[in-house]
C-alpha distance (Angstrom), angle and dihedral (degrees) to the residues before:
residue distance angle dihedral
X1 . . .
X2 3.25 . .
X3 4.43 123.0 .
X4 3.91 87.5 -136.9
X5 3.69 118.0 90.7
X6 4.01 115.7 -124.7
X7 3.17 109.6 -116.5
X8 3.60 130.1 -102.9
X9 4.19 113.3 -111.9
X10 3.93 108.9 -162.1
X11 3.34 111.3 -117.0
X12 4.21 118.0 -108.0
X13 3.95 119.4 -103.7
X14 3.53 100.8 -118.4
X15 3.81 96.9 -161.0
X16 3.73 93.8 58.3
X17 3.96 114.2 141.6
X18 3.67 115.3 -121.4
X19 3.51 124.4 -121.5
X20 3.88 121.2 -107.0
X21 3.82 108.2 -112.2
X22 4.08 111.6 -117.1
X23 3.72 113.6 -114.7
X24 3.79 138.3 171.0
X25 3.79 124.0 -98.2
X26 3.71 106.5 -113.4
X27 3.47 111.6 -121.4
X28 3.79 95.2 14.6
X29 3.46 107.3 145.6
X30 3.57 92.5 -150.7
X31 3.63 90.7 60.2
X32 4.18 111.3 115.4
X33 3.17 118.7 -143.6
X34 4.61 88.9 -146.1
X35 3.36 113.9 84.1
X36 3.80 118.9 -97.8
X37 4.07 91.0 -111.7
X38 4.11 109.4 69.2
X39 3.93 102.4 -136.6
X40 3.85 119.0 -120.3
X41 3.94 119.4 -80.8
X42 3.12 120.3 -94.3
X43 3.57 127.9 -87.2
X44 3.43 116.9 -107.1
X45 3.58 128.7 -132.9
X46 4.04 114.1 -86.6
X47 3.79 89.9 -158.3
X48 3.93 90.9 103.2
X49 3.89 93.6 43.3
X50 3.73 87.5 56.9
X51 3.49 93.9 44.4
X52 4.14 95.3 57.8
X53 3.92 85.3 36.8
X54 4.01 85.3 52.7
X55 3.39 91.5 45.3
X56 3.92 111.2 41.9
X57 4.31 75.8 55.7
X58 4.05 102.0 57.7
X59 3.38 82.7 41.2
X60 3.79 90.1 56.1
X61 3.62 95.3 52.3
X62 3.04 92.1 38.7
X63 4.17 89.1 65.4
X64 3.62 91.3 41.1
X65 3.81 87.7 48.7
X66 3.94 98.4 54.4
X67 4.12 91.3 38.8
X68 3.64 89.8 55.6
X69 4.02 89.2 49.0
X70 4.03 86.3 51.8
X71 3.54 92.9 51.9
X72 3.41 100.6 39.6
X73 4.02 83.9 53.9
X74 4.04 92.8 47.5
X75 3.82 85.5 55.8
X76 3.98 98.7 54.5
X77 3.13 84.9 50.9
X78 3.45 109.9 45.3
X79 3.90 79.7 49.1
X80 4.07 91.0 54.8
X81 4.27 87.8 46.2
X82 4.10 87.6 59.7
X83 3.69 97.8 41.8
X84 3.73 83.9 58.3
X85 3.80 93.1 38.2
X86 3.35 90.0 58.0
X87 4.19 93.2 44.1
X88 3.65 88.4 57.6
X89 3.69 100.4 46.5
X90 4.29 77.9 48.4
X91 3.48 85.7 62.9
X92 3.40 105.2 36.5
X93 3.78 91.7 53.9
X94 4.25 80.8 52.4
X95 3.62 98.0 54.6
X96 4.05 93.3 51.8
X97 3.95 92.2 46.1
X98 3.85 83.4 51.8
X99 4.06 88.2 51.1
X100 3.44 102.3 38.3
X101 4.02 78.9 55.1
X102 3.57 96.9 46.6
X103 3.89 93.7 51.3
X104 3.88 92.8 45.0
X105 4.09 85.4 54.3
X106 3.99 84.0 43.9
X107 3.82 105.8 106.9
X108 4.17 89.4 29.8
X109 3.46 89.9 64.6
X110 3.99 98.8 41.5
X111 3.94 88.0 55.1
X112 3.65 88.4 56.0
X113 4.21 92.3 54.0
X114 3.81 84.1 55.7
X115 4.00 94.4 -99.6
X116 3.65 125.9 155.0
X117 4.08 134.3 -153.8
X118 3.39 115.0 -92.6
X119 3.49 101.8 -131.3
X120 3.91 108.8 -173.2
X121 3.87 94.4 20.6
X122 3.70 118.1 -171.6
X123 3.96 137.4 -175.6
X124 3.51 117.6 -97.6
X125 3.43 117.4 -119.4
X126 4.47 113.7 -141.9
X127 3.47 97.7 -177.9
X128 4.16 95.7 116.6
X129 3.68 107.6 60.8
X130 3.50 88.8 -160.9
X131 4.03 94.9 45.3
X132 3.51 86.1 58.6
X133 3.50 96.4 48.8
X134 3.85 97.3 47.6
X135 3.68 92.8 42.6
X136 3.69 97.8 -121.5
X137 4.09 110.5 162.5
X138 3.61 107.9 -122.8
X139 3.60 121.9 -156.8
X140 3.93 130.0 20.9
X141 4.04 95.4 -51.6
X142 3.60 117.3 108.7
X143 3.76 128.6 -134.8
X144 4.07 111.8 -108.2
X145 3.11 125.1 -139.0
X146 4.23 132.9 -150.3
X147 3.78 123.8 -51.1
């Protein structure tokens, strides 16, 4: 049971006069023949609704359609861009093992054309246009001569 008390309803007057029911004059004139009340309006048609509704959503998908096409697009080719990322740091990583092997075969291959070590090498000096053309040594380094 509930702690709250129930509460107390007064009891009805038995002996209570009735009221008269309300009735039209006959032959009143004035009398309408529409109800007192005035009846809701009318619905109106939903078809427009629906058709905003209907298209606010194609339109919708048809955003989320076209994005996903974008980014579906931006990945293949992101994935293309690192395939050939990757092919030139291939090559790259090609050309300096051939270097590195060309330099280490270097002095091998000068030997073989008949060149010798410098062995007190010195800058040249181009400041005679004529000196260069002539060949005359400039400076204190001395022409060399065969092996």
């Amino acid at each position: 049971m509930s702690a709250l008390r129930a509460w107390e309803v007064a009891p009805i007057p038995i002996n209570t006069p009735k009221r008269p029911e309300l009735r039209a004059i006959e032959g009143y004139k004035g009398v309408r023949e529409t109800p007192l009340v005035k009846s809701p309006l009318k619905a109106k048609s939903a078809i427009g609704f629906l058709f905003i509704c209907g298209t606010v959503l194609v339109t919708a998908l048809v955003a989320v359609l076209v994005l996903n096409t974008n980014v579906i697009n931006g990945s293949f080719e992101l994935a293309k861009l690192q395939t050939q990322i990757r092919q030139i740091d291939q090559d790259i990583q090609d050309r300096r093992e051939q270097l590195s092997r060309a330099e280490a075969s270097l002095s091998d291959r000068a030997l073989e054309l008949g060149l010798i070590p410098a062995a007190n090498p010195e800058p040249i000096n181009i400041t005679n246009y004529v000196a260069a053309i002539t060949g005359e040594v400039i400076g204190g380094a001395t022409a060399r001569t065969g092996r």
